[in-house]
C-alpha positions in Angstrom: 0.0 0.0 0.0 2.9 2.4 1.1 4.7 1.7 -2.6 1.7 2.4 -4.6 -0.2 5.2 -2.6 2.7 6.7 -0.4 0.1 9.4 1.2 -2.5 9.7 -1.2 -5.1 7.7 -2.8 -4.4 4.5 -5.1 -7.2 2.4 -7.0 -8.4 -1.0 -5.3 -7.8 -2.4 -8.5 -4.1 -1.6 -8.2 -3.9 -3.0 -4.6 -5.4 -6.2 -5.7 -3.1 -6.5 -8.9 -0.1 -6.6 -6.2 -2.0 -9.1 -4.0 -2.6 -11.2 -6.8 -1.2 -14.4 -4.6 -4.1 -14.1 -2.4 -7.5 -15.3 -3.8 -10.1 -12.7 -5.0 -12.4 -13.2 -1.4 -9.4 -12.9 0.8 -8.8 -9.7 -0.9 -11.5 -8.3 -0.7 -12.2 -9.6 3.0 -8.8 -8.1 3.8 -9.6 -4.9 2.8 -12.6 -4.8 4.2 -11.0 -5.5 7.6 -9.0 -2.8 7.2 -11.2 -0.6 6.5 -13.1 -1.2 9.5 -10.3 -1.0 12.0 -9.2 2.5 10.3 -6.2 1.7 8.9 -6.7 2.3 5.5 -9.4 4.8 4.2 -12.0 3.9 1.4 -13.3 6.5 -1.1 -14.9 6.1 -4.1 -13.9 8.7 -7.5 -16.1 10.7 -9.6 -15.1 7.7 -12.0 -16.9 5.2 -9.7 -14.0 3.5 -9.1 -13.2 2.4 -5.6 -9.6 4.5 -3.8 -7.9 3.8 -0.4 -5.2 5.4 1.2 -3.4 4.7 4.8 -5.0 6.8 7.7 -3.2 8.1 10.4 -3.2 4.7 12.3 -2.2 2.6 9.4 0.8 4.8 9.0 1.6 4.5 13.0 1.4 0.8 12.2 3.4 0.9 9.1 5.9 3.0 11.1 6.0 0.3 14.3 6.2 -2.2 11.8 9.4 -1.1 9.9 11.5 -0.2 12.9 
């Protein structure tokens, strides 16, 4: 997420293109998840399409994690 996005927005598609070893329902499931517990945030464009980005929590996370 941090590669594609860095602190703005990035297409779901994108995201899921990357996670291409998971299957499609853990992908979406995943995200979901994430969603819910505030880590990433969900948006969708004047396209239609669906965006997320990291929130402040996912990037205190992604900051504990790398350290």
């Amino acid at each position: 997420m941090v590669e594609l996005a860095d602190d703005g927005f990035c297409p779901v598609r994108d995201l899921y293109l990357r996670l291409r070893q998971f299957g499609s329902r853990e992908q979406r499931r995943g995200l979901k998840r994430a969603v819910r517990r505030g880590f990433l945030l969900e948006r969708r464009g004047p396209d239609g399409r669906t965006y997320v980005a990291l929130s402040s929590e996912g990037w205190e996370r992604f900051r504990e994690s790398t350290r």
